[in-house]
C-alpha positions in Angstrom: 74.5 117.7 124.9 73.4 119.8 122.0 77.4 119.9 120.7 77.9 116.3 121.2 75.0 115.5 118.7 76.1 118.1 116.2 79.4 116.1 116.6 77.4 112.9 116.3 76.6 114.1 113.0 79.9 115.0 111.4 80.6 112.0 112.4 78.6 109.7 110.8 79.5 111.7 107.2 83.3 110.4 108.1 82.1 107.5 109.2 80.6 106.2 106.1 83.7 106.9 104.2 85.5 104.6 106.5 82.6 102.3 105.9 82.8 102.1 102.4 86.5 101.9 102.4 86.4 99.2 104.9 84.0 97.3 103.1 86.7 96.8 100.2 89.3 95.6 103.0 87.1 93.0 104.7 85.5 91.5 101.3 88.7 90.8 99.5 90.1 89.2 102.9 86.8 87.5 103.2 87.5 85.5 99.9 91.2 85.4 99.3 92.7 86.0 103.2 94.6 88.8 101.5 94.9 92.4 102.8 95.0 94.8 99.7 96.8 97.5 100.8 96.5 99.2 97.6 92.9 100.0 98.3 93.6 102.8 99.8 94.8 104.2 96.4 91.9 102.8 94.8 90.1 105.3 96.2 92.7 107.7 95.1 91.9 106.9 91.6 88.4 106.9 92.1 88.7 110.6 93.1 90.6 111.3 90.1 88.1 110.3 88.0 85.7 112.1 89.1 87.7 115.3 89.6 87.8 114.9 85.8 84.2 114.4 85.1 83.2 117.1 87.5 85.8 119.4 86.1 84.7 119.0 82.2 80.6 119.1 82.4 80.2 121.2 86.3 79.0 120.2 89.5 74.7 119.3 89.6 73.2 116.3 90.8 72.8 114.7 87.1 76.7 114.9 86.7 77.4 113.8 90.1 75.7 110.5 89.5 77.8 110.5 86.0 81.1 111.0 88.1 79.5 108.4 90.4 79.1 105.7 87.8 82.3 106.3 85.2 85.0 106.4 88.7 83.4 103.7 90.1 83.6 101.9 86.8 87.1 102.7 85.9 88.5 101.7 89.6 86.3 98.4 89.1 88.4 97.3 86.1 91.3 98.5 87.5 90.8 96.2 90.4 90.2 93.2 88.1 93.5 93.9 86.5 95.4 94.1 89.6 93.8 91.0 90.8 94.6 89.1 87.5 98.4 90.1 86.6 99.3 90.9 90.5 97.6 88.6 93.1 96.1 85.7 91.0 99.9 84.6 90.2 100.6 84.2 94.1 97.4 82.6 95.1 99.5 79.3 96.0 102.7 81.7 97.5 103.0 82.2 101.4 101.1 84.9 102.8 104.2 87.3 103.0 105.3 87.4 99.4 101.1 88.6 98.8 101.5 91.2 101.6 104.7 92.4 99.7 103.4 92.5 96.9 99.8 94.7 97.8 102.6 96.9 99.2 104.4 97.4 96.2 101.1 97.7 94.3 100.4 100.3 96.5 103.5 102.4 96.1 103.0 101.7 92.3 100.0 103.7 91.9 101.1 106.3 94.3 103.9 107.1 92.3 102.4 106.3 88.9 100.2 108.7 89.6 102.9 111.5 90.2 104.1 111.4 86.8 101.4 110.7 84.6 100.5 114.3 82.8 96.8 114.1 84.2 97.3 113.8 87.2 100.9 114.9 88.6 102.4 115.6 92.0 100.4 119.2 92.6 97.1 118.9 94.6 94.1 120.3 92.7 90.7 121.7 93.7 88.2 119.2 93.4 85.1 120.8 92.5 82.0 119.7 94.3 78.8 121.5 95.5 78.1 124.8 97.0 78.3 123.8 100.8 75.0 125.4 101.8 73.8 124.8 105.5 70.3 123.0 106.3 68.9 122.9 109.8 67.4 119.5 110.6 65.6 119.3 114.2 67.7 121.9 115.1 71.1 120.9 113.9 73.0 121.8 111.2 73.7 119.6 107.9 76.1 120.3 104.9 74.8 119.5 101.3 78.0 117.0 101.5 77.1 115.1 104.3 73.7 114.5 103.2 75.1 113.3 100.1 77.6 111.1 102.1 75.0 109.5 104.1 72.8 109.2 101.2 75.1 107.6 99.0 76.6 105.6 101.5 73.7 103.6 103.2 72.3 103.3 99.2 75.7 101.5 98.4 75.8 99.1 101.6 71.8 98.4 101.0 73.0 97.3 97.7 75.8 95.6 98.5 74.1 93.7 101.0 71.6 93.0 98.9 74.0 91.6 96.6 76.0 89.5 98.9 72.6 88.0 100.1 70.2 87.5 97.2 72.3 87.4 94.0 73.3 83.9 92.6 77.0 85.5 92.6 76.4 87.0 96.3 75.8 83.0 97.0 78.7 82.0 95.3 81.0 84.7 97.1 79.8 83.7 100.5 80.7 79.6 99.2 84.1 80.6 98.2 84.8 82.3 101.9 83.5 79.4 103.6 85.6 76.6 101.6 87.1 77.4 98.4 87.9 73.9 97.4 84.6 72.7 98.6 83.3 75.8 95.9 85.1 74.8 92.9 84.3 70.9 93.7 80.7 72.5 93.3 80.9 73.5 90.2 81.8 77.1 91.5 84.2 79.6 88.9 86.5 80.5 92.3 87.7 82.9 89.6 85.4 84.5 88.4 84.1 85.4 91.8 87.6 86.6 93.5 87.4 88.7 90.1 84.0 90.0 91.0 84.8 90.7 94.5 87.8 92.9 93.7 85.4 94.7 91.1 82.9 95.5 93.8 85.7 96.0 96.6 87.3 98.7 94.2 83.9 100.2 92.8 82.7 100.8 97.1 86.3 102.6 97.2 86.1 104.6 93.9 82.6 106.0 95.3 84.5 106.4 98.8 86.8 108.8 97.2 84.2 110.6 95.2 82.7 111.4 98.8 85.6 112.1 100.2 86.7 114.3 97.9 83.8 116.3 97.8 84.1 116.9 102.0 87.6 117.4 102.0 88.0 119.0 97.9 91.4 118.6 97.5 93.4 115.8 96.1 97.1 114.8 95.6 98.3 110.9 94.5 99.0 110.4 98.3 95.2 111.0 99.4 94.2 107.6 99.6 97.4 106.4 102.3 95.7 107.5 105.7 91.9 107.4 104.8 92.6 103.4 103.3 94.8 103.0 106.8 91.9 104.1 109.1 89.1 102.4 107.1 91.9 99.0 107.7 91.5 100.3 111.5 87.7 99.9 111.2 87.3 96.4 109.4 89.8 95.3 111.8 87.7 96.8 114.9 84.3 95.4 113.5 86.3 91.9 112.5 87.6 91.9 109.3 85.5 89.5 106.8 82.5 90.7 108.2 80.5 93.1 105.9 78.3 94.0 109.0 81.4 94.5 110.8 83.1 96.7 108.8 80.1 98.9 108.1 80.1 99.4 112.4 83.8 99.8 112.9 83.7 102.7 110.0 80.7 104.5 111.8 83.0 103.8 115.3 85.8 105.4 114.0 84.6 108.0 112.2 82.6 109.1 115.3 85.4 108.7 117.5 87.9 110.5 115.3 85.4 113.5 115.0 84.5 113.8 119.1 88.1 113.3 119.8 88.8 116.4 117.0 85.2 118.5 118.3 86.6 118.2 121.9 90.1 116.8 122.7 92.5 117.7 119.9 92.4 117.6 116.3 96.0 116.7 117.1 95.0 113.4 118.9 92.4 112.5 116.2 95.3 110.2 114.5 96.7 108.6 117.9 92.8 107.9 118.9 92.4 105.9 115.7 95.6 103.9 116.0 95.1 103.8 119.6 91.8 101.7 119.2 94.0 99.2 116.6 95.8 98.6 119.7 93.2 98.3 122.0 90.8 95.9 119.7 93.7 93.9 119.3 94.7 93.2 122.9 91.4 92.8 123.7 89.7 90.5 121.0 92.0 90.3 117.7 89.0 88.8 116.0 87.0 91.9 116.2 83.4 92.7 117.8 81.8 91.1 115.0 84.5 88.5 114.3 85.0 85.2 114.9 87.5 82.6 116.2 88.4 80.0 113.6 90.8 76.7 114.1 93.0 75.6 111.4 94.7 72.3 111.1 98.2 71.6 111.3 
């Protein structure tokens, strides 16, 4: 019992990176019905940045928070920019050419980020803090996972706030009900699709600041199977649901870590994909989704 709460534990730290990834996934679709499968890359950039930041002025907690604020920054223009010259075009388009299209943004910053000078195709070290071991109740807790947790249940407190008590959180959740009905009312629809990418991209810039710092080594393909699995989870909690996609990351990233702690790290992929199949079988809507009707 003691070994399946240590497990518990690593868990969570995983499971909050999902979180925050998913939360990126399942806002955007929320607004726009669009899957950006380019977030995952977001976070890849995100990471960059702070590798940079971290690498010029050294690891503490004051120039963590810089790191913090400048990648999540940079990947929240970014975001905008992608939203404006690649998705805002093919708002009107059917739903495959979009899909394409976050594809192909996708590969785009992938490879873009190969053969750009500051970056390039060799992994670096990413330099993040001394890993010391606490002991909590008995158990033992990295300095990076209590800076995941941390970090991450401060970012969903404020993005919930946001979403529920901001005049633009109001406006977001009148867009994803009825987007006409929005802009009858007065609503910018886009200035708030613009704002949700912002946010979306800013949750994964942190996400890959975190996940650097647990796993300190990053490459331009980092972001493909972290921004696949956090899909996983906003699919499992229902994707469009913020509390939704803050359960299925927690889910998965538990799962994935007993599976690893006392399967096989070698099933810890199939487990993941595995539930995608199962959730969608079961209830394609999601545990915290649900069923809508459209007119034909």
């Amino acid at each position: 019992m003691r070994e399946v709460v240590q497990q518990l534990i690593n868990g969570l730290s995983l499971g909050f990176v999902y979180a925050l990834i998913a939360l990126g996934y399942t806002m955007v679709y929320g607004i726009v019905k669009l899957i950006n499968f380019a977030h995952g890359d977001i976070l890849m950039v995100g990471a960059f940045a702070g590798y940079y930041v971290l690498g010029r002025f050294g690891v503490s907690p004051v120039t963590m928070i810089i790191a913090f604020i400048i990648s999540m920054a940079i990947c929240a223009l970014l975001g905008v920019i992608i939203e404006r010259l690649c998705y805002k075009p093919l708002r009107n388009s059917p739903k495959i050419a979009v899909l394409i299209t976050a594809i192909g943004v996708s590969i785009l910053l992938e490879n873009g980020a190969r053969v750009l000078p500051f970056m390039g195709p060799n992994p670096k070290q990413f330099p993040t803090f001394k890993n010391s071991i606490h002991i909590i109740f008995g158990y033992t807790v990295s300095t990076v996972q209590i800076l995941v947790i941390v970090v991450s249940v401060v970012l969903m407190l404020l993005l919930t706030y946001i979403v529920k008590y901001t005049k633009m959180g109001k406006a977001m959740r009148a867009v994803s009900y009825d987007m006409k009905a929005a802009l009858l009312m007065g609503i910018n629809v886009d200035r708030v699709i613009s704002f949700t990418f912002a946010i979306g991209a800013a949750l994964g810039a942190a996400a890959g600041v975190l996940f650097a710092s647990s796993y300190p080594q990053i490459e331009p393909y980092m972001g493909f199977m972290p921004g696949l699995k956090a899909f996983v989870a906003a699919v499992l909690g229902g994707i469009g649901s913020i509390p939704g996609a803050m359960f299925g990351g927690v889910f998965l990233g538990v799962a994935e870590t007993l599976t690893k702690g006392f399967i096989s790290s070698e099933l810890a992929d199939a487990v993941s994909f595995g539930i995608l199949i199962i959730i969608l079988v079961v209830k394609p809507t999601g545990l915290f989704g649900k069923n809508t009707r459209e007119k034909v």
